[in-house]
C-alpha positions in Angstrom: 79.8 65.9 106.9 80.3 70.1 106.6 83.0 69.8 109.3 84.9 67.1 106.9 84.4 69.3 103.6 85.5 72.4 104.9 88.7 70.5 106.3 88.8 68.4 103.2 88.8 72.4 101.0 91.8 73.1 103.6 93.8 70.3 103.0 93.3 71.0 99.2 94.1 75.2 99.4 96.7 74.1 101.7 98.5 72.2 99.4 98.0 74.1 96.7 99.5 76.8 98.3 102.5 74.6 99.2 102.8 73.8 95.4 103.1 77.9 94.4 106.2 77.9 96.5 109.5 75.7 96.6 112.6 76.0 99.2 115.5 77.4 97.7 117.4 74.4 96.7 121.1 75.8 97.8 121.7 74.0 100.8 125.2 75.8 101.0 124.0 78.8 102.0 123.6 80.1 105.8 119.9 81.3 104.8 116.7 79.6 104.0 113.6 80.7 102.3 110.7 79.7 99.6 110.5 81.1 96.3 108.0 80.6 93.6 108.1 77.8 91.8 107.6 78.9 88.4 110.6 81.3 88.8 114.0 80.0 88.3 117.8 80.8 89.9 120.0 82.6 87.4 124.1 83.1 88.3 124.9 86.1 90.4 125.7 86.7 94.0 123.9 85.0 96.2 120.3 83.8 95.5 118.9 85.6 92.7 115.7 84.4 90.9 113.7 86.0 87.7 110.2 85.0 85.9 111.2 81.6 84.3 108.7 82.9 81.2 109.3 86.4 82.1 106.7 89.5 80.8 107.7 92.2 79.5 111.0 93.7 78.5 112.3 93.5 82.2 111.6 90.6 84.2 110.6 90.8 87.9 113.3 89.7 90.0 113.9 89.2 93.6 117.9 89.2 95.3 119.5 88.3 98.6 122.6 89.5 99.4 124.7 89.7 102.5 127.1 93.0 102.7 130.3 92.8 105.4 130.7 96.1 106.9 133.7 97.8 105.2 133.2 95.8 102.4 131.2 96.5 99.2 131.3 100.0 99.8 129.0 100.3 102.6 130.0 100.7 106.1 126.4 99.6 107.8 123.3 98.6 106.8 122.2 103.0 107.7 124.7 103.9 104.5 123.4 101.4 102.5 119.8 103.0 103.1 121.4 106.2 102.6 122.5 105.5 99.3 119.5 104.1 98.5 117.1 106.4 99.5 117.2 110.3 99.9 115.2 111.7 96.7 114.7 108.8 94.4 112.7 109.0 91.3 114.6 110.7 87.9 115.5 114.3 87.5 113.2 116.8 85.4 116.8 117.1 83.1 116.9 113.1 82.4 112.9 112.3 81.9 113.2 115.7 79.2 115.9 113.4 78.2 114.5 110.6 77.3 111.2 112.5 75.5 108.6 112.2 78.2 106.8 115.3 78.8 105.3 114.9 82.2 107.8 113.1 84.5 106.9 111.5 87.6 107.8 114.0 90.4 111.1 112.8 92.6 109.7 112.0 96.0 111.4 111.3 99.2 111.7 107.1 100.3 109.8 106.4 103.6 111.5 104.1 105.7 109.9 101.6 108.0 110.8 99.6 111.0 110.2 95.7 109.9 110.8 92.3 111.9 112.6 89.7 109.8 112.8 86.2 110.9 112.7 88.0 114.9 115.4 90.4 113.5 114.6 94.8 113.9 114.8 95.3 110.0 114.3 98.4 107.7 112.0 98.5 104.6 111.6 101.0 101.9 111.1 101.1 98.3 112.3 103.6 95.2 110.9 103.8 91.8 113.4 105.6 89.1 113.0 105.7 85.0 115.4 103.8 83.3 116.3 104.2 79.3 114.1 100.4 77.8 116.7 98.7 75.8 116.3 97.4 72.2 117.4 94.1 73.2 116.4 92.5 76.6 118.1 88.7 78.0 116.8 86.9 80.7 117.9 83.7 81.7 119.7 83.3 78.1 116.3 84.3 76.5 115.6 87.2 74.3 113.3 89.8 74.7 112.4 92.2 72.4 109.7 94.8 73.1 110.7 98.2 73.7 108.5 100.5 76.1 106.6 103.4 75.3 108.8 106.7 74.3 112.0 104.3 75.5 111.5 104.6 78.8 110.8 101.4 81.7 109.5 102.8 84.7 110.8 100.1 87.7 110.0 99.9 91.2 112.3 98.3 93.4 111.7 97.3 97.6 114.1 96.8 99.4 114.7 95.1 103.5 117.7 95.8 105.4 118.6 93.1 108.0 121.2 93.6 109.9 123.9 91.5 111.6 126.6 91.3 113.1 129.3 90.8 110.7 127.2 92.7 107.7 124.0 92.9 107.0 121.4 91.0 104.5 119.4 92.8 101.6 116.5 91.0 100.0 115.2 93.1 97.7 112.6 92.9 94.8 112.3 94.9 91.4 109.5 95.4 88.6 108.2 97.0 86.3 105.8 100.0 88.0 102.6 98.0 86.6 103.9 94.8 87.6 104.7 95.5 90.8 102.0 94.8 93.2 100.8 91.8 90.9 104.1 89.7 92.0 104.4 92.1 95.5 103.0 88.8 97.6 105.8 86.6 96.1 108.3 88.8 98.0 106.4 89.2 101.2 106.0 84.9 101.2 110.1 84.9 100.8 110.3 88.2 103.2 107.8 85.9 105.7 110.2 82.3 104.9 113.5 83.6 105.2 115.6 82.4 108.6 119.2 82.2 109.1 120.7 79.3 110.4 121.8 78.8 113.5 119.6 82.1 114.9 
């Protein structure tokens, strides 16, 4: 009888997890992967999903993209982490700025070695200040809530995968306090995601 509820409590977590995630529905494309299924797609390149009733003034958001080399300004998948990385954060200059009196100190983006659906990938993450806007859309819907002193402090991970033509970015932004709240969401489509035909 215990050995039947405890596989009967399975079989219900089980498919309650399946029901927090959905696959994305674009067979077209040469990737697969689950994303939440509260969230919805919203146009732009490649698969790009926001908060379907998103909090806040900016929405967390999670994008795939695939770069070609040469293309798109980025010669490999190293100068696209160069660009990316380096000293990230906001300058002393901007956060006087935009009025906040003790800014966040810049700090240099660690870079890890990650496997992606068997692939060697590379995984960091920024966080910069950005300038809250008045006026916020997402998904056609207006938001209006300004942050304190007008400034939205987002963090932003990012995994490099390479190929051979290119190389795929998925990569996943937030607002600082929201970030490790939705965090698992982009590790389940990090953990999902397989090319087709690899």
């Amino acid at each position: 009888m215990k050995a039947l509820l405890l596989s009967s409590s399975l079989f219900l977590s089980l498919a309650a997890a399946s029901q927090d995630y959905k696959p994305w529905p674009l067979s077209s494309d040469p990737f697969t992967c689950e994303v939440p299924s509260d969230w919805s797609a919203s146009p732009g390149k490649g698969l790009h999903v926001v908060l379907a009733a998103p909090e806040g003034a900016y929405a967390p958001g999670m994008h795939v993209d695939f770069y070609r080399h040469g293309k798109d300004g980025f010669k490999s998948p190293q100068s696209f982490i160069d660009s990316h990385t380096g000293v990230t954060g906001v300058s002393e200059r901007e956060w006087k700025r935009m009025g906040v009196k003790n800014p966040i100190p810049r700090s240099s983006a660690i870079v890890r070695a990650v496997k992606v659906s068997g692939i060697g990938s590379s995984r960091f993450d920024v966080q910069k200040g950005i300038r809250s806007k008045p006026e916020v859309y997402v998904n056609g819907k207006l938001i209006t809530r300004k942050a304190q002193k007008g400034v939205v402090m987002l963090r932003k991970a990012y995994v490099v995968v390479p190929q051979k033509e290119g190389f795929w970015v998925l990569r996943y932004s937030a607002e600082v306090k929201e970030f490790d709240r939705h965090l698992p969401k982009f590790e389940h489509l990090i953990d999902t995601f397989q090319l087709k035909g690899t």
